[in-house]
C-alpha positions in Angstrom: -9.1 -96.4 -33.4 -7.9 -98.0 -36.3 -6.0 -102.4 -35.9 -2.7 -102.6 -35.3 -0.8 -104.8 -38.0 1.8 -107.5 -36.7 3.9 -109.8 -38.5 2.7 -113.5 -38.5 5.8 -115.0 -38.4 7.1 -113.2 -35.2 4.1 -111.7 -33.9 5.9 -108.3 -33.3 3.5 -105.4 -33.6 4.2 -103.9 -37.1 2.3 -100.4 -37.0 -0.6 -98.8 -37.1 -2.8 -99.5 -40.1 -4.4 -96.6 -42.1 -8.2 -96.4 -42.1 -7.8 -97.8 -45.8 -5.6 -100.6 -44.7 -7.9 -101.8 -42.5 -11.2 -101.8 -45.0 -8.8 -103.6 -47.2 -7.7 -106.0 -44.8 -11.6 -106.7 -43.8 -12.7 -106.9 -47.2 -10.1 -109.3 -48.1 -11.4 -111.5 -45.2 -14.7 -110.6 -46.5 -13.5 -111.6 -49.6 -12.5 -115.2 -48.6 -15.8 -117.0 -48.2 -13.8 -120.1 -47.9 -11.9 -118.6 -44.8 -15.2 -116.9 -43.1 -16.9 -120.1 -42.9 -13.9 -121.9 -41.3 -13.3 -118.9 -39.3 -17.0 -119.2 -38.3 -16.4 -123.1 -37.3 -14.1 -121.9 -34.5 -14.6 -120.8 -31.0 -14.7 -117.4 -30.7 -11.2 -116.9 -29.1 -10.4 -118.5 -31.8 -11.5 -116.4 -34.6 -8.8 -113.3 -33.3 -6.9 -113.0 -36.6 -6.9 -114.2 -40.4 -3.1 -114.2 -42.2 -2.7 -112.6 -45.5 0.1 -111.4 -47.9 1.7 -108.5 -46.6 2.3 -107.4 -49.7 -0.1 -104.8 -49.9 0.9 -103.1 -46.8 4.0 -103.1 -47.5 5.6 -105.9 -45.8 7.5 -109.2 -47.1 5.5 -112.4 -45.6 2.3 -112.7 -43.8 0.7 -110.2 -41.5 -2.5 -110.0 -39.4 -4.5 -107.2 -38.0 -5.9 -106.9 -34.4 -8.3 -104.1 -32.6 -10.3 -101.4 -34.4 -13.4 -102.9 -36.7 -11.0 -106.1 -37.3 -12.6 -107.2 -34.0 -16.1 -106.9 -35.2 -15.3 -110.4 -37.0 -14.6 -112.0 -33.3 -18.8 -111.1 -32.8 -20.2 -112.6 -35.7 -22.6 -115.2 -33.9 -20.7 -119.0 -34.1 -23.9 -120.7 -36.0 -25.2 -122.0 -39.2 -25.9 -118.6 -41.3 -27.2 -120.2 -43.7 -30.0 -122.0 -41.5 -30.2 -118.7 -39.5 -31.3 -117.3 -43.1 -33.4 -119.6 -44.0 -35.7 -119.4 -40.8 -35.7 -116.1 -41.3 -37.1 -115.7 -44.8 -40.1 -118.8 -43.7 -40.9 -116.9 -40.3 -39.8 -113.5 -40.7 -39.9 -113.0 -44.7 -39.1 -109.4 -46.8 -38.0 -107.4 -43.9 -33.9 -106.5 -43.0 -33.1 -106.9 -39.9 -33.2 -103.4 -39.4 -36.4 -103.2 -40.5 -37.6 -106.0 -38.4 -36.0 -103.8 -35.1 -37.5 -100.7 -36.2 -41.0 -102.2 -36.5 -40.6 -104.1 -33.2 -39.6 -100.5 -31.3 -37.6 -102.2 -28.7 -33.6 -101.8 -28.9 -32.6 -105.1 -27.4 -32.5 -107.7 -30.3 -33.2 -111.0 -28.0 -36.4 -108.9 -26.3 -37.5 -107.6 -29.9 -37.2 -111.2 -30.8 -39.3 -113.1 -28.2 -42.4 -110.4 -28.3 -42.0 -111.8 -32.6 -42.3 -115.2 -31.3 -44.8 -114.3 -28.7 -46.7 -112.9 -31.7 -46.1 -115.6 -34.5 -49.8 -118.0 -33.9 -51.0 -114.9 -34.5 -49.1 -113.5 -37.8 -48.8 -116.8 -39.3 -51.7 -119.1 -37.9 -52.6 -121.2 -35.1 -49.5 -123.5 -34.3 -47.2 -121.9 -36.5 -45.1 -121.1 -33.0 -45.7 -125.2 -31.9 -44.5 -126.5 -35.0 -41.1 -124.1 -35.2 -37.8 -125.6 -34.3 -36.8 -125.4 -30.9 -33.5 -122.9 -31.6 -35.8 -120.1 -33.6 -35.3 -118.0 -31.2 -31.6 -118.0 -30.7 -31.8 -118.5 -35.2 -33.4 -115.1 -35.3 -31.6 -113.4 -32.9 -27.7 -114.7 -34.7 -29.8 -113.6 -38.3 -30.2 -109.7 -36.7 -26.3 -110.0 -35.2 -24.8 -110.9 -38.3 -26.5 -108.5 -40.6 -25.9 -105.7 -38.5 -22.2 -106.6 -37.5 -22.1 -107.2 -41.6 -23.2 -103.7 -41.9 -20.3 -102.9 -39.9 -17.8 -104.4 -41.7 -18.6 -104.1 -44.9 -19.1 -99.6 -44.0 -17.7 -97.9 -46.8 -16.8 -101.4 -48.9 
């Protein structure tokens, strides 16, 4: 099911966007690193829409999109990426997230995660797990959330 485009201004349900309206609209948000980051500052609830010019659908003014893979944004995880990323490349180093799952064999990211951690003394040396910070966990987990929601989004980009 594809979003549902509304005007900004009234908030009146527009119409039904096309499959390619809504991989433009995501990859303009995409796009807008500036925007993202703010967008991933906010709450969750708050991170429903992002305005843009509705030129390109057609439409004087601003519009927004709702529902569909527009929603995907709403589940991005609300922490720093770029320390998520970091963490990752020290603890976890040259494997995607995907990878990472696939080795693991367990489905659930947090349980895939804590047999890692359960694991790091003895993949990267006696008190490697001691000295990490106290959030790895939850870093690692947000790392595999992101890429895989980023996936997502960025389908046939």
């Amino acid at each position: 099911m594809n979003a549902t485009i509304y005007d900004h201004g009234t908030g009146n349900e527009l119409r039904k966007a096309t499959a390619e309206e809504e991989q433009r609209y995501i990859n303009e948000l995409l796009g807008m690193q500036r925007y993202i980051n703010e967008l991933l500052g906010m709450m969750p609830a708050w991170r429903i829409v992002g305005v843009v010019s509705g030129e390109p659908y057609g439409y004087e003014g601003s519009i927004y999109m709702s529902g569909g893979r527009v929603e995907l944004i709403n589940q991005l995880p609300n922490v720093d990426m770029e320390r998520a990323s970091q963490l990752w490349d020290r603890y976890v180093g040259q494997n995607s997230a995907e990878e990472f799952m696939a080795l693991g064999g367990i489905e659930d990211i947090e349980e895939s995660v804590e047999d890692y951690m359960d694991d790091l003394d003895g993949i990267f040396g006696a008190g490697t797990l001691a000295e990490a910070p106290d959030d790895i966990e939850e870093m690692l987990v947000a790392y595999i959330q992101h890429e895989r929601i980023m996936t997502q989004l960025e389908g046939s980009r």
